[in-house]
N, C-alpha and C positions, 0 to 999 in steps of 0.2 A: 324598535327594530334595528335601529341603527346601532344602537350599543351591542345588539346580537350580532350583528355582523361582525362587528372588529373583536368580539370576543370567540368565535368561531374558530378563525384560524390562529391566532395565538396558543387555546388550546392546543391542535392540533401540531404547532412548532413543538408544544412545551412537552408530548408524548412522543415525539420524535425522537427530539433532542433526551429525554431520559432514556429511552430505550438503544440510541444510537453509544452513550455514554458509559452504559449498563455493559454492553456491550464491548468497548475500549478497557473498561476495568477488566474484564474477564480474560478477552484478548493478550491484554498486558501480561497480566499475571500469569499465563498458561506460556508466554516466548520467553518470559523469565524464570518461570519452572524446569522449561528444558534445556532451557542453555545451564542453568546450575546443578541442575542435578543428571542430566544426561548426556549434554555436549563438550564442556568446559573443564568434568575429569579427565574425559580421552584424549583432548586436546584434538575435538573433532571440529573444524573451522565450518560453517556454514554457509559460507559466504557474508557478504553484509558487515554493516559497520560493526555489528557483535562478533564476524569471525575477526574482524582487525583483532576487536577486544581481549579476546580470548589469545592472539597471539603474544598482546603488549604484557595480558597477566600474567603469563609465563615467563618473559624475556625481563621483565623485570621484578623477579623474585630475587628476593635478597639484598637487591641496588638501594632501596630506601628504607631506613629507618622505620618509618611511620607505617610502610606497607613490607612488612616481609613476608609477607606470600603473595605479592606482587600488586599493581596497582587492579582496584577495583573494575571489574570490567562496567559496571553500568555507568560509574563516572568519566571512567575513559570514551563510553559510547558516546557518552552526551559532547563530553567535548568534540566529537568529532561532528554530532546533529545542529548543533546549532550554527556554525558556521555553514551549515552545506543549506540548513531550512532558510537560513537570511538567505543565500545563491539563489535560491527558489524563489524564492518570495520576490525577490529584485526582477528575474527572468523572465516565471512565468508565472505569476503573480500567486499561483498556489492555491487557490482558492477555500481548502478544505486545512486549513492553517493554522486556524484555533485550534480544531478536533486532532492536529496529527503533532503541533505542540506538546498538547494530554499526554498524545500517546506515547511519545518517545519520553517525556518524566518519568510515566509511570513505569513503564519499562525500565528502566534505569534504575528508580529507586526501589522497584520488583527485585529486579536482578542481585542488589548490592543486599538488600535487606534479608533475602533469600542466602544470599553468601554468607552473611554470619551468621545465622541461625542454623544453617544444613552446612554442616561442613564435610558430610562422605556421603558420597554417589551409590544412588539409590540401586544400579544394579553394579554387581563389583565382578572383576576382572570377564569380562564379556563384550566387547567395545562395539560386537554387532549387532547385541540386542541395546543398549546403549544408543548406537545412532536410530535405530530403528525406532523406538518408542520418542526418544527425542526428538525426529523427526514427524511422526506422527502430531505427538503435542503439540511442535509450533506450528503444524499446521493449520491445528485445532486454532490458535491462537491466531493467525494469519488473516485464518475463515471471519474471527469473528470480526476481527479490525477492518477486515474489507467490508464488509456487510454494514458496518458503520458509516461508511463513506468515508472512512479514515485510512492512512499510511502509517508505521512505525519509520517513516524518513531514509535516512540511511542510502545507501547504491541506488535505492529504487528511485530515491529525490534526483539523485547525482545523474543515471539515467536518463531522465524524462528532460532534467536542463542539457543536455548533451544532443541528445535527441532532439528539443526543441531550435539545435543553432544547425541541426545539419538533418542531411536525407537518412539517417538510422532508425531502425523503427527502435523504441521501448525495450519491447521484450529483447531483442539482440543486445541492445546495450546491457541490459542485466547480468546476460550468460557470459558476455565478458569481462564484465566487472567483477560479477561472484569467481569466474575462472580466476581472476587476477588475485582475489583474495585467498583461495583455495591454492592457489601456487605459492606464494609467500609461505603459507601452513606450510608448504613440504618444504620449502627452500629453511625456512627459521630449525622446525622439527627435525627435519634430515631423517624423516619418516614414510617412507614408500603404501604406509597403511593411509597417515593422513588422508591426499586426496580419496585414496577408495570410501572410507567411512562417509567422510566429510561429501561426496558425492552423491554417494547412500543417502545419507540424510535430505541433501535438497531434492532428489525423487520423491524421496518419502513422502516430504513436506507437501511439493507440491500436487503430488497425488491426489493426497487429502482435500489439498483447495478443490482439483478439479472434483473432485466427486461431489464435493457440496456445491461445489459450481455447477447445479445441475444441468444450466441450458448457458448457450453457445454464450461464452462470453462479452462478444460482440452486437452492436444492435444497430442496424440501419433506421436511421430516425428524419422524415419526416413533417416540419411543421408549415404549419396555414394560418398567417396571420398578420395583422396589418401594423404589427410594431416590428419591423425586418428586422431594421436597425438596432433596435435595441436590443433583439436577441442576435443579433450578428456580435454585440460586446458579448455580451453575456457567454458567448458559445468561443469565441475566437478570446478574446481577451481575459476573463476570469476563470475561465474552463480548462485556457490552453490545447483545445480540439481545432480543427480544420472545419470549411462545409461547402456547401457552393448554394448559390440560388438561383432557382428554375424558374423561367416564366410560364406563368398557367395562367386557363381559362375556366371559368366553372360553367359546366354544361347547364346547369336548370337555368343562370338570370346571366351567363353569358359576360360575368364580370372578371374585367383581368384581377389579376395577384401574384405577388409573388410567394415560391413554395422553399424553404430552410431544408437542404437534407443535407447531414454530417453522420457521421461512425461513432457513435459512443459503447465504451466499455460497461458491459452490465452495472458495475460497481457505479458507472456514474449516472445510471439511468433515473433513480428517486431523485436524486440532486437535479437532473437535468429540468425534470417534469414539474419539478413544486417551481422551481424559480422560472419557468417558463408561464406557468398559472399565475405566478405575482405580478409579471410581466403584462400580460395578457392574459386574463380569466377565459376570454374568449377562442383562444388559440386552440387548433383543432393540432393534435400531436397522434402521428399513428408512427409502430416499430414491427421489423421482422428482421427475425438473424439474418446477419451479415457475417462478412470475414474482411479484416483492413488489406487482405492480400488481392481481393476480388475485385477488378474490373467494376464488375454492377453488382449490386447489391440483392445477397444472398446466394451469389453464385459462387 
């Protein structure tokens, strides 16, 4: 019986973990499809450490020997993810680390591998259907890395540590990051189409999330259980989420406890609930949408 037990949930990691992974390949491959073959000819910046990328491969064509047609964008990305994923990891401890490691490789070595083999753009002189399907794909791409529980790094890391040292939410710091990336493109390009496309494109993209985002991406969450503490680390410290705790009574045997309720982002709701189950098997977890803007929860 006992061996049945500890071989239970291991399974259970071991389908996760393939499926979440399955998942990060797919993703990869599909942001690194469309930056090489839809974004990266038009010189459409997307925001993100890929639109830096995409600006440094242009501005440095010709300067190097070894790259004359400009330095690699998925090497150029990486150099810029790892310095920003240590920031993270020191900050707010990142929790999802390993998975978003993968993903920014793969990406990278997507991207560069993709560049030598496709060397012309798969729709040619059209740069609106270009950002458009390009947009679409990384969104496809975006969908599936969130759904993993994973990040491709990049602004979105830079964000969240920014966010974490002051009162800015997340998503604001995005739209100004990706802005700043997007301005650069027109500043370097001296292109008036730049921003339009390159804007096009991050609707696109995120369209796409939201649609397969089917329900509110927020979730008011709820737990009951007699290890606080240790999901007070778990939820504040490895998570890098906020909560507060409510004192309750339970009406049938009239025992105090204390009740966990914090905001979590859909994306981190599986993660939330398995390590809350490791935690304490016994922990009673109930969610209804929310919004981080609301007052109380679901309003």
């Amino acid at each position: 019986m006992t061996t049945q037990k500890l071989l239970v949930p291991s399974n259970v990691a071991l389908k996760r973990n393939v499926k979440d992974y399955s998942l990060i390949v797919v993703g990869s491959f599909l942001q690194a499809l469309s930056y090489v073959l839809f974004l990266a000819p038009y010189k459409i910046v997307p925001g993100g450490v890929y639109g830096i990328s995409i600006v440094i491969h242009y501005v440095t064509k010709n300067l190097f020997p070894f790259f004359p047609d400009g330095l690699p964008m998925g090497t150029t990305a990486l150099c810029f993810n790892i310095p920003l994923m240590i920031l993270a990891m020191k900050k707010i401890g990142l929790s999802s680390g390993p998975k978003t490691i993968v993903t920014f490789l793969l990406i990278s070595i997507f991207t560069d591998s993709l560049s030598y083999f496709l060397t012309d753009p798969l729709v040619e002189n059209d740069a609106f259907i270009a950002a458009f399907y390009g947009g679409a794909i990384l969104g496809l791409g975006v969908t599936c890395i969130f759904r993993a529980q994973s990040t491709s790094a990049g602004t979105d890391v830079l964000a969240r540590v920014i966010a974490n040292d002051s009162n800015l939410k997340v998503s604001n710091m995005i739209i100004v990051l990706d802005s700043a990336v997007v301005l650069l493109g027109l500043i370097v390009f001296k292109d008036w189409a730049v921003p339009l496309y390159s804007w096009f494109t991050i609707f696109v993209y995120g369209k796409i999330v939201e649609m397969f985002q089917t329900e509110n991406p927020n979730r008011a969450v709820f737990i009951v259980s007699r290890k606080t503490q240790e999901l007070k680390t778990l939820i504040v410290d490895k998570m890098g989420m906020r909560g507060t705790f409510i004192h309750g009574k339970g009406m049938y045997q009239g025992n105090e406890t204390e009740i966990i309720f914090t905001i979590a982002e859909r994306k981190d709701m599986p993660r939330l609930k398995d390590e809350v189950k490791e935690i304490d098997p016994n922990a009673f977890v109930s969610t209804m949408h929310a919004s981080k803007d609301s007052p109380r929860p679901g309003i």
